[in-house]
C-alpha positions as CSV (number, residue, x, y, z in Angstrom):
1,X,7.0,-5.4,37.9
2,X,7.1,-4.1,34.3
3,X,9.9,-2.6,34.2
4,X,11.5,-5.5,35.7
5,X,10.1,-7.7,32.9
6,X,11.8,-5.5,30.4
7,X,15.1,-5.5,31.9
8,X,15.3,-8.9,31.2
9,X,14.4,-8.9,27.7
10,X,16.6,-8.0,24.4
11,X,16.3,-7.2,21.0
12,X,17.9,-9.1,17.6
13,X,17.1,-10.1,14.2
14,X,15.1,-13.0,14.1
15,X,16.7,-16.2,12.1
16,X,16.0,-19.3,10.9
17,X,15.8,-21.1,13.9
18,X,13.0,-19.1,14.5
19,X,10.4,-19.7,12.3
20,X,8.1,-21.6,14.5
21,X,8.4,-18.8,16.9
22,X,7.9,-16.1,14.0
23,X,4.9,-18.2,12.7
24,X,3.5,-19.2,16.6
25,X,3.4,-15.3,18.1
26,X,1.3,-14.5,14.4
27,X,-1.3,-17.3,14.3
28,X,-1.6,-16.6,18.5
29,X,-2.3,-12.5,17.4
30,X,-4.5,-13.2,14.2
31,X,-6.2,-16.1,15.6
32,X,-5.5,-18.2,12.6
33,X,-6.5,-21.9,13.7
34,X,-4.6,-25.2,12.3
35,X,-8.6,-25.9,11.0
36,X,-8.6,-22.8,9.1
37,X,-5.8,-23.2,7.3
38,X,-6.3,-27.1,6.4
39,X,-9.8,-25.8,4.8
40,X,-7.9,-24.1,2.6
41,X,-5.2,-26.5,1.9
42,X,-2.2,-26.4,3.9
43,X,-0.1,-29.2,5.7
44,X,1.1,-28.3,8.7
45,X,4.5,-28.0,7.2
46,X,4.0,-26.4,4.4
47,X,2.1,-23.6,6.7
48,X,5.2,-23.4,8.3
49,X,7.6,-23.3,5.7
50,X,5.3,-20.6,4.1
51,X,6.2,-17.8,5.8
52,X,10.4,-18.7,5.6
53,X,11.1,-16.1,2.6
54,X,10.3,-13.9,4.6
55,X,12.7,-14.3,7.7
56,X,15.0,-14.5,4.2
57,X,14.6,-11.6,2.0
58,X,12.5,-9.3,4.5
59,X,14.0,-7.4,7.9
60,X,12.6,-9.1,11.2
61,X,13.2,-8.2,14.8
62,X,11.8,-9.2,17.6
63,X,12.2,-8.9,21.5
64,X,13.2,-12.1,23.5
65,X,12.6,-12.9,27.0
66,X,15.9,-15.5,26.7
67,X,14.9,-17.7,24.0
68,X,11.4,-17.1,24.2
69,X,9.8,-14.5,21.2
70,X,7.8,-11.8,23.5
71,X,6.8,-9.1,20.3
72,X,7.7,-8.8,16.5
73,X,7.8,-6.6,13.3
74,X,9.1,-7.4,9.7
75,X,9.9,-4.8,7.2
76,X,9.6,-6.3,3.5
77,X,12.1,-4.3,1.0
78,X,9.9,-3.2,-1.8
79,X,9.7,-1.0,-4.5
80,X,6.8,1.9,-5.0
81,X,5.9,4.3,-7.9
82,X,5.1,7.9,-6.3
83,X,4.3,10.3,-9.0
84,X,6.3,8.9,-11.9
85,X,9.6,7.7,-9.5
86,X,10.4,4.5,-8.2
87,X,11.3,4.6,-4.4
88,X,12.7,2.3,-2.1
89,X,9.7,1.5,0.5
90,X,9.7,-0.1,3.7
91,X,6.3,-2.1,3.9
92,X,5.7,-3.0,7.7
93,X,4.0,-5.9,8.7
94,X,3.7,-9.3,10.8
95,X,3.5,-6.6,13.6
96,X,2.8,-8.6,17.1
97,X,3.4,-9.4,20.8
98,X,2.1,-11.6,23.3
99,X,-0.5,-10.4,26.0
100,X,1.7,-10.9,28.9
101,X,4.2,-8.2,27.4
102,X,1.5,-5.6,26.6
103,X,2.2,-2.5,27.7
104,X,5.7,-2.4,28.2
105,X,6.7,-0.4,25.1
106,X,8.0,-2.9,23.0
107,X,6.4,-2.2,19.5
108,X,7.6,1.5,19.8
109,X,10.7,0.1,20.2
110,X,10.1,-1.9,17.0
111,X,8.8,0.9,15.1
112,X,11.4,3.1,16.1
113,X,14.1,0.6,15.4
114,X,13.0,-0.4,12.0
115,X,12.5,3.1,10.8
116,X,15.8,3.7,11.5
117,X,17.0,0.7,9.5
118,X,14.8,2.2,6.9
119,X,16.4,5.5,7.1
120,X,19.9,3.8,6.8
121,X,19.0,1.7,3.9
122,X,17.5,4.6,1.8
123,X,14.2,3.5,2.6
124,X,12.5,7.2,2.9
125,X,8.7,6.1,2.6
126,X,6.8,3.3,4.9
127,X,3.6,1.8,3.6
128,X,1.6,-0.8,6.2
129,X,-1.8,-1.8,5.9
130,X,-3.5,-0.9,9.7
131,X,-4.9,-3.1,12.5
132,X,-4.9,0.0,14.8
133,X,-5.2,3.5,13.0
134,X,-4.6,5.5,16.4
135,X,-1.2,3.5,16.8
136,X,-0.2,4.5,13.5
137,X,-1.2,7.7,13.5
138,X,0.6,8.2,17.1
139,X,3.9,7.1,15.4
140,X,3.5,9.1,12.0
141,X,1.7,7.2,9.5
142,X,-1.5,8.5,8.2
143,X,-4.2,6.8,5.7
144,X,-3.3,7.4,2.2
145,X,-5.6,5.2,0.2
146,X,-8.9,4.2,-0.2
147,X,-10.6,0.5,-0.7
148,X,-14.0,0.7,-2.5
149,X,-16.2,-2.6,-3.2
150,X,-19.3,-3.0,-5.4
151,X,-21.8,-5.6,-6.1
152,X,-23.4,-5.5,-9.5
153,X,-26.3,-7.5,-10.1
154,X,-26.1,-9.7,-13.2
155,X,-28.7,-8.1,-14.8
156,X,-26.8,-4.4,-15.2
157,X,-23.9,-6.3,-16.9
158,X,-22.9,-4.6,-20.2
159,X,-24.1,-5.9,-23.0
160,X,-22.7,-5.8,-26.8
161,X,-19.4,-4.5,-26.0
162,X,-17.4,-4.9,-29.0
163,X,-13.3,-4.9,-28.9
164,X,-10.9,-5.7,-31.7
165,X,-8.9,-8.2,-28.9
166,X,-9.8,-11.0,-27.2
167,X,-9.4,-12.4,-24.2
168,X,-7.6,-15.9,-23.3
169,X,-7.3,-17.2,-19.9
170,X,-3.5,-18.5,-18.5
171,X,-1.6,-19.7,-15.8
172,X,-1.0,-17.7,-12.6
173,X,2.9,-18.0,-13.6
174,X,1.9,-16.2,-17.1
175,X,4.9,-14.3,-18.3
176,X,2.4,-12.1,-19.4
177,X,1.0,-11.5,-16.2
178,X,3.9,-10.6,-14.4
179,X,4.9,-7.9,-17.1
180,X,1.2,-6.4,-17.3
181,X,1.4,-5.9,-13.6
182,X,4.7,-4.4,-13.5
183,X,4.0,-1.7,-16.7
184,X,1.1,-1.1,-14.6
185,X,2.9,0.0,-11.6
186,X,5.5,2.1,-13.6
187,X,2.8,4.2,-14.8
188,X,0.2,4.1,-12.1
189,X,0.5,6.8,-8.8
190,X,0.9,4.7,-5.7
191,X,1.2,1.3,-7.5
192,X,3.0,-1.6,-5.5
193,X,6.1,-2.9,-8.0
194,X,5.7,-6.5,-7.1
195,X,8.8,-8.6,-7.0
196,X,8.8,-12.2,-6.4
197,X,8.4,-11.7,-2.7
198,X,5.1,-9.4,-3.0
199,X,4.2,-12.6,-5.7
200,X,4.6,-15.4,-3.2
201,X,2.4,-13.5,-1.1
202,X,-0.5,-12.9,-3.8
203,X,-0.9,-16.2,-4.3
204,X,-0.3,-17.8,-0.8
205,X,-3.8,-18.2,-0.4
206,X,-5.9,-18.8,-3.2
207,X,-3.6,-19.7,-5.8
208,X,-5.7,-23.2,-6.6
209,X,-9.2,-21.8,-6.5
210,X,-8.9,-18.7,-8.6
211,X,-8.4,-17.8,-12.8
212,X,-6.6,-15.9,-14.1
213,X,-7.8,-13.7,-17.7
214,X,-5.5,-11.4,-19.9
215,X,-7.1,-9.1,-22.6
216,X,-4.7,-9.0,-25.5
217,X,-5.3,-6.5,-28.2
218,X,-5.4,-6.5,-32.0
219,X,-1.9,-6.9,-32.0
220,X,-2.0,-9.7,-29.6
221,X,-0.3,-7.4,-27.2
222,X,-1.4,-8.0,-23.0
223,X,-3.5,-4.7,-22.5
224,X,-5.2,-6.1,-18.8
225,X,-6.0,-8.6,-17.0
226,X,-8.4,-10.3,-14.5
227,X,-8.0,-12.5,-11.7
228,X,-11.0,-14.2,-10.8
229,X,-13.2,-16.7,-8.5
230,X,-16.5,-17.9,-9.5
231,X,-18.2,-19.4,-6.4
232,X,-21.7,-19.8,-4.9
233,X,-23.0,-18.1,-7.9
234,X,-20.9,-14.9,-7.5
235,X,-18.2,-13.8,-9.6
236,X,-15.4,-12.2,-7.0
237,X,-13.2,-10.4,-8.8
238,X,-10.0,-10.8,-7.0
239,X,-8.1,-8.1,-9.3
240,X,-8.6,-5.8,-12.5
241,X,-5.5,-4.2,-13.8
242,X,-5.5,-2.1,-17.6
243,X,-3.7,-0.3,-19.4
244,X,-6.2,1.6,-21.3
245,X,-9.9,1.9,-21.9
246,X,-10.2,-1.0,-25.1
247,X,-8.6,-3.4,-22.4
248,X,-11.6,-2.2,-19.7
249,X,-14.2,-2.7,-21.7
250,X,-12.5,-6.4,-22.7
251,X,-12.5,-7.7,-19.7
252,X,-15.8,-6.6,-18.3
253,X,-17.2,-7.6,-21.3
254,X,-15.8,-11.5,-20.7
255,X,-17.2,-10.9,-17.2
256,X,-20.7,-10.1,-18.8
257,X,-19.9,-13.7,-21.1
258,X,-20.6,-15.1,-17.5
259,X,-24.1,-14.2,-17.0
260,X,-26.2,-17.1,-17.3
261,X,-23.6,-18.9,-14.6
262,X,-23.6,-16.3,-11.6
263,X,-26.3,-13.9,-10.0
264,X,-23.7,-11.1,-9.1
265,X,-20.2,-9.9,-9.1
266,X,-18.3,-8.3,-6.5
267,X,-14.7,-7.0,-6.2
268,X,-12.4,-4.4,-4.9
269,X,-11.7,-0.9,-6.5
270,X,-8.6,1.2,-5.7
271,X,-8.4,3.7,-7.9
272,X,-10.9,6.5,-5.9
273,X,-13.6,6.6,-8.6
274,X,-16.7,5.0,-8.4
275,X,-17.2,2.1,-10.7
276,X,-20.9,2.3,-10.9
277,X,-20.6,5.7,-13.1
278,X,-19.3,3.4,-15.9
279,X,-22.1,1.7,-16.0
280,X,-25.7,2.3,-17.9
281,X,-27.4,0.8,-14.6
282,X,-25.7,2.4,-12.1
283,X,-27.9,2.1,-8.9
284,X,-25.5,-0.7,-7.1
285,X,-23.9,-0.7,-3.8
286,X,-20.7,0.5,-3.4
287,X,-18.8,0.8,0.1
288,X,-15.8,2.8,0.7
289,X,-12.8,2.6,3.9
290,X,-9.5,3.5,4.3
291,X,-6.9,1.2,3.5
292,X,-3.0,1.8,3.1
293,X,-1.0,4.1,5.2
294,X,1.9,5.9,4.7
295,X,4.8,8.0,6.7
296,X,7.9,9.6,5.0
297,X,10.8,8.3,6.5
298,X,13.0,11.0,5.4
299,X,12.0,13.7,3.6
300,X,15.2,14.9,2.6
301,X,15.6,11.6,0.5
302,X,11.9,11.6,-0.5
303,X,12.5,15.2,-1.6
304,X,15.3,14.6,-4.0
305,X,13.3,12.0,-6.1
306,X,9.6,13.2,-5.9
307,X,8.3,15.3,-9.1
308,X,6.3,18.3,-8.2
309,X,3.7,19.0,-10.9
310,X,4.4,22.6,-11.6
311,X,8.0,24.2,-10.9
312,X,7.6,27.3,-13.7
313,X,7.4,29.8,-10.2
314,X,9.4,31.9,-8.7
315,X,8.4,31.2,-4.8
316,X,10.1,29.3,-1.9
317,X,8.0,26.9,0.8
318,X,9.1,26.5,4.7
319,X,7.6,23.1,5.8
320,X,8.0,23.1,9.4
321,X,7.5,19.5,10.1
322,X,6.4,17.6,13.5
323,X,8.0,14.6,13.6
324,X,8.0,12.8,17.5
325,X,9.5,9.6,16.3
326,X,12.0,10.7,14.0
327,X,14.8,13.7,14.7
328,X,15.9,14.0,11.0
329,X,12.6,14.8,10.6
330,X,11.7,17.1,13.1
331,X,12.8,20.5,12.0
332,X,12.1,23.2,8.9
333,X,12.8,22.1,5.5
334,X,12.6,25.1,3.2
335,X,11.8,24.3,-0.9
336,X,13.0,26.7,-3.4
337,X,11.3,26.9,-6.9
338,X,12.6,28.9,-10.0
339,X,11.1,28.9,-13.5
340,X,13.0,26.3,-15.5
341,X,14.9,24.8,-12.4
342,X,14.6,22.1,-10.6
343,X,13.4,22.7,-6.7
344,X,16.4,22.3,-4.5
345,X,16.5,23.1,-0.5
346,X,17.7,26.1,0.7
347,X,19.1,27.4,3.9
348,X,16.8,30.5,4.3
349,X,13.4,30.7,5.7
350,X,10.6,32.1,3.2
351,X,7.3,34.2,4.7
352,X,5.6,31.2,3.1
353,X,5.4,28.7,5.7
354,X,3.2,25.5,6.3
355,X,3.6,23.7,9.9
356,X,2.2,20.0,10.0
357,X,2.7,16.6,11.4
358,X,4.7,13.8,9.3
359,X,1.8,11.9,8.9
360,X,-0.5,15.0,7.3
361,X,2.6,16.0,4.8
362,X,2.9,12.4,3.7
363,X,-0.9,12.3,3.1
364,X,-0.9,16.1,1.6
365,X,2.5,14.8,-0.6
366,X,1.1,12.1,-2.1
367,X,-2.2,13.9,-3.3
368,X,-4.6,11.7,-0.5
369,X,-6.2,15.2,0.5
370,X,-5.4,18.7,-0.5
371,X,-3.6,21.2,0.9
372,X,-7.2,23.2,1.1
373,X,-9.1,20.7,2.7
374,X,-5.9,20.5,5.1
375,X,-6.3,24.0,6.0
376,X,-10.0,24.1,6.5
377,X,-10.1,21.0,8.9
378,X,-7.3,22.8,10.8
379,X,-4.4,20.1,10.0
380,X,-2.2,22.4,8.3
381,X,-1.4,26.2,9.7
382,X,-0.8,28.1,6.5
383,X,-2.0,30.9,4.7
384,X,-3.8,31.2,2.2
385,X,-0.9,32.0,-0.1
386,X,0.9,29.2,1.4
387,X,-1.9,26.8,0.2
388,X,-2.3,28.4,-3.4
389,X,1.5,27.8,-4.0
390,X,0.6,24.5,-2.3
391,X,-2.2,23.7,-4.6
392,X,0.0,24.7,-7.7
393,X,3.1,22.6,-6.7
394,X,1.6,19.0,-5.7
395,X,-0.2,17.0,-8.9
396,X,-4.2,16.3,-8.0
397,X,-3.9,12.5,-8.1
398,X,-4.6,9.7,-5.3
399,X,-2.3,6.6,-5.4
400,X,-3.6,3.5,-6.3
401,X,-2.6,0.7,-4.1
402,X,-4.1,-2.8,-4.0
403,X,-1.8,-5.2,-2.5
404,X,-2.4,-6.9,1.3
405,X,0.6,-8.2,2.6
């Protein structure tokens, strides 16, 4: 019977005509109710025209059973910052299908399909964020960030923080704002570069209840900012973005300004250090799960733009990569590095040889885990020379990546 059901079924782009399908076949998988979203504010139509960028700007395909939207997946075109180089990312989401098609293999056919696109479009690097880690995984993504929240109790605020700046709250559409965020992201590992797209999305929730806060310096120059909630006597901090340690202190500082009106704060940290060792007080909660993962798409392309922290050796790398999904992938890639060269690949094998899955090299690439670690949980098969060289050549950094999309 299955495989009768699939027969009749085919696959396209999803247009505009679409949309109430595109938003129906979400709202039935995420359980989103009409009551939910009115608490927060939406019409019915403006729900509905929400979500029409992205059948726009982003890549969506879907299966049909004639007319009638069976499964879906959109890829949004973005931009991320990987060790100092901007690369062309295919973020994955609105990822769905209908009970009565379970089973069938459509969403592989989605993955594989939109990968592909990715691959033609010079998209070498996926991001999504998870509803199903073994489904990624079993198609070659692999966690590469963390999420970490803290509550901080009023009372373990710092106090007397003094700053030459000041800080002056704006408009979510702040100029300022938008070109904070995005010198953020072209110095920050990992970072998200938000175009209007990633914006649209930011906002599409909260844009009415929250404030926004930007620390300018002496020189009246936007050194970080703060997007904020206070409710129920809490202070949520939605976002905290600087540029360098005066701008920290700043904004925590107009934080601690907020004492007598709230009992705690709480917020989201993505940067893989605990917050609470910044703080005199530091006995708070803080929680810690996995967030963003990641797949190379083709690491040919991702090869030729990513910046290896240390090329001054003379030494060559065989990555024999295990790629299911993706051919182009699924063979030996060997690195050459000379002193005062750029690496380039090479035809000939070298005795130094490293065999892992897609997923493990994009997590090992982009500094998640080590190549040590790798080897001692039994991910990588290297030796131990392989893994010096390895330890020498990738930069000991985690990416920083906040965005929910």
């Amino acid at each position: 019977m299955n495989k009768a059901i699939k027969r009749d079924l085919h696959l396209k782009r999803l247009e505009a005509k679409d949309l109430t399908q595109f938003n129906d076949i979400l709202r039935y998988a995420f359980q989103v109710t009409d009551e939910q979203l009115l608490k927060v504010g939406w019409k019915h139509d403006e729900i509905k025209r929400s979500k029409f960028p992205i059948l726009e700007k982003a890549e969506v395909i879907g299966w049909f059973e004639d007319e009638r939207l069976a499964a879906q997946i959109a890829v949004y075109p973005l931009q991320v910052n990987i060790s100092g180089s901007i690369y062309e990312m295919g973020y994955i989401t609105g990822v769905a299908t209908y009970p009565e098609y379970m089973g069938l293999g459509l969403m592989s056919g989605l993955m594989k399909k939109s990968l592909e696109t990715m691959y033609e479009r010079n998209q070498c690097i996926s991001f999504l964020y998870p509803y199903s880690h073994p489904l990624y995984r079993h198609k070659g993504w692999e966690v590469v960030s963390d999420k970490m929240t803290y509550q901080i109790r009023d009372h373990q605020l710092p106090r007397d923080i003094d700053v030459p700046g000041r800080v002056k709250r704006v408009r979510e559409n702040s100029p300022d704002l938008i070109a904070l965020h995005d010198t953020f992201a072209r110095q920050t590992h990992g970072c998200l570069v938000r175009n209007e797209l990633v914006w649209e999305e930011y906002w599409r929730w909260d844009v009415e209840d929250v404030t926004v806060a930007i620390y300018y310096g002496e020189d009246d120059r936007p050194l970080g900012y703060l997007v904020y909630l206070i409710e129920n006597d809490v202070f949520h901090v939605k976002e905290m973005v600087y540029l360098n340690q005066e701008a920290r202190k700043g904004l925590w500082g107009y934080i601690a300004a907020h004492e007598s009106m709230i009992n705690e704060v709480v917020g989201s940290n993505y940067n893989n250090h605990t917050i609470s060792f910044l703080f005199g007080d530091s006995d708070m909660k803080e929680t810690i799960r996995p967030y963003i993962m990641a797949r190379i798409v083709d690491f040919e392309g991702f090869f030729r733009q990513y910046h290896f922290s240390n090329t001054d050796i003379n030494e060559a790398v065989t990555f024999e990569v295990i790629d299911t999904v993706l051919e182009w992938n699924n063979r030996s890639f060997t690195v050459k590095f000379s002193p005062g060269q750029a690496p380039v690949l090479v035809d000939k094998p070298s005795d130094n040889r490293v065999k892992l899955e897609i997923g493990i090299l994009t997590c090992m690439l982009l500094g998640y885990k080590r190549p040590t670690y790798l080897q001692q949980i039994e991910r990588i098969e290297a030796s131990k020379k392989t893994v010096a060289i390895l330890e020498s050549v990738i930069a000991n950094e985690k990416i920083y990546f906040s965005d929910y999309i």
